[in-house]
N, C-alpha and C positions, 0 to 999 in steps of 0.2 A: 504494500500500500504506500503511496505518496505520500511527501510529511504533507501536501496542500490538500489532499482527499481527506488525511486523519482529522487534521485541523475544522475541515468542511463537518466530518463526523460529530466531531465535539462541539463545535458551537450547534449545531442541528439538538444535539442531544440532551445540550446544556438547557437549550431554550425550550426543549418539550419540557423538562423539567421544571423549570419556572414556571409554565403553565400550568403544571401537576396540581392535585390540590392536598401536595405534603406540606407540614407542619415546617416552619421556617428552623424550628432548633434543630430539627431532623438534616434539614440542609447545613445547616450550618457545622452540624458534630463529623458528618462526613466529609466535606469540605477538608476541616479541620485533620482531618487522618493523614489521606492523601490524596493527590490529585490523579487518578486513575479512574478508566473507563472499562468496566469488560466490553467486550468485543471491539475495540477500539485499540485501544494499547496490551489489552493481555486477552485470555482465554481460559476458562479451568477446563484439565483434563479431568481422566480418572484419576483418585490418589494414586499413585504411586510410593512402594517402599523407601522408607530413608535408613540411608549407611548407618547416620545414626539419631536416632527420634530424640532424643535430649535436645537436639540443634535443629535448626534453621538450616537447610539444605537448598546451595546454592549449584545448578551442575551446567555446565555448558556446553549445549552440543556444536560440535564443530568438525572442519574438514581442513586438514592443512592447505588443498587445494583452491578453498574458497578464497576471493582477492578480499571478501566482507569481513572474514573471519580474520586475515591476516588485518584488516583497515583497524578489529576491534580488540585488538590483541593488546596494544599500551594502554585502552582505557580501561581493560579487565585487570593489568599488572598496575596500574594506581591503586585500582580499588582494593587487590588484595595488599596492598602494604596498607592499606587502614583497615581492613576486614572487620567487622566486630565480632569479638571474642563468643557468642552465640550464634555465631554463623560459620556451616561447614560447606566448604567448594572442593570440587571437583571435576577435573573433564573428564569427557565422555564423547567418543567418537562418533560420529554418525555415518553412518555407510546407506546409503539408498541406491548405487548401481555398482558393478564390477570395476568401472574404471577407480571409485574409490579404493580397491582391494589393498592393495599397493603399503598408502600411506596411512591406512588402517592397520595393518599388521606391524608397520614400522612404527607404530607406538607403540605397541603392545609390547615387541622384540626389544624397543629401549628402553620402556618401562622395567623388563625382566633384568636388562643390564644392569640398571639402574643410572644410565644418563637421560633418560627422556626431560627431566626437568631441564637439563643444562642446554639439550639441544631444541626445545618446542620452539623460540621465539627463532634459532637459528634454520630450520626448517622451512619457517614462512620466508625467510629473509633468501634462502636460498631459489626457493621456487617461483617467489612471487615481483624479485626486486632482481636475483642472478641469473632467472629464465634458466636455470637446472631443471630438467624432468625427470621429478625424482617420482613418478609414478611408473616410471618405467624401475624393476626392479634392479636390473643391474647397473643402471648409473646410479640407484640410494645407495648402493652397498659402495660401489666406487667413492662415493660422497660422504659415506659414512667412516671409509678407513681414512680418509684425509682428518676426520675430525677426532680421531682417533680412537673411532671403537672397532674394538678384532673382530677380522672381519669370518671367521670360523665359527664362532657361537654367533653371532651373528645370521649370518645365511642359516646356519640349523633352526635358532628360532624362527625366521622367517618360515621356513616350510614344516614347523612342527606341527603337530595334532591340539598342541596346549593354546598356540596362539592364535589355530583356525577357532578355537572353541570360543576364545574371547572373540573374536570376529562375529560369528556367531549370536553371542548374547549382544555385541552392539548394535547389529541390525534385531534383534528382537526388541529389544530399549527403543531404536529409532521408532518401529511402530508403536511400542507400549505410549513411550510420552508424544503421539501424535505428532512427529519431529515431522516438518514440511521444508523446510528453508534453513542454511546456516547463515550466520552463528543464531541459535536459538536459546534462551536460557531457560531454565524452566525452578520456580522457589517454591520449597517446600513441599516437591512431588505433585502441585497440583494446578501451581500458576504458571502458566507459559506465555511468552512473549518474546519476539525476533524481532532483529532488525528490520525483517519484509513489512512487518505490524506497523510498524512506527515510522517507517522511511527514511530508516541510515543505522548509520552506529555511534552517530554522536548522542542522542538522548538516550539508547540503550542501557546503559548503566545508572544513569537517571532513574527508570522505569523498574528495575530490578531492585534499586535502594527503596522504591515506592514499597515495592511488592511484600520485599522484607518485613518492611514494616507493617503492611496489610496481616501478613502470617502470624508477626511477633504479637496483631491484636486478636486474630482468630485465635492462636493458642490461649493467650490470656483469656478469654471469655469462654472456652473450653473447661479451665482450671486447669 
């Protein structure tokens, strides 16, 4: 959606509202939460399971291949250096065709290494700014011993049974949280909202600290 159609959305939506004949403190205590629209800015799925239910679970679906995903990658790495301490993130791959095969397994395979942290931002910087085609398998692995990970366990994870299986479960996740477009965020298993939503990646992070807080009030009136 266009940030000029959303925009169109919300004053349309604003204004039936005004017309409504709800109670002005009612407007006003909502108001007051956040400025969030469903179908507008987010969506609720089905719940979805959280890692861990004590917290606030923030997860990002993404594609290394996406130019949206890489556009939204410094405003995700701001937020998590202020992260609040009731709030758990995590990514989460999205796979919707074969050409993502590739750079879906090469997280999983770095993850098992345990450099995927150190290489994620260099990944997008590679494919999306050095025009490297690292969905082709054998230039990631060419690409990946320059960065210096061995390239023998490496290639083994690539074609193991352990890291199809997570492949696997992250095309089963892409259906479960109704994943349509990257980068997609989705808080607290049930709120979703993409940059297609909202018409960029500059307010997305915006809309996610919305959401958080949207969750931090459903839990509290849960008890």
């Amino acid at each position: 959606m266009h940030a000029s159609r959303r925009r169109l959305l919300r004053a349309l939506t604003i204004g039936g509202a005004a017309l409504a004949a709800r109670p002005a403190a009612a407007v006003e205590t909502i108001g007051a939460a956040v400025d969030l629209m469903e179908e507008v800015d987010y969506r609720l799925i089905a719940q979805q399971p959280l890692t861990d239910p004590a917290r606030i679970e923030v997860v990002e679906f993404f594609y290394y291949g996406c130019r949206w995903c890489s556009e939204f990658e410094p405003h995700l790495n701001d937020w998590l250096g202020r992260k609040p301490a009731d709030v758990a993130f995590r990514y989460q791959p999205a796979i919707r065709n074969t050409r993502w095969l590739v750079l879906t397994k090469a997280f999983y395979a770095f993850r098992a290494l345990g450099v995927q942290q150190r290489l994620h931002g260099s990944i997008y910087r590679a494919y999306h700014r050095e025009e490297i085609n690292l969905e082709d398998e054998a230039v990631l692995t060419a690409w990946a011993l320059k960065q210096g990970v061995a390239l023998k366990p490496l290639e083994q994870l690539l074609g193991s049974d352990e890291v199809m299986a997570q492949v696997q479960a992250a095309r089963a996740a892409t259906d479960a949280y109704e994943i349509e477009t990257t980068p997609s965020v989705v808080v607290d298993g049930r709120y979703l909202t993409s940059s297609g939503m909202i018409g960029g990646v500059g307010e997305l992070m915006r809309v996610v600290e919305d959401l958080i807080v949207l969750a931090r009030q459903e839990r509290a009136t849960r008890g």
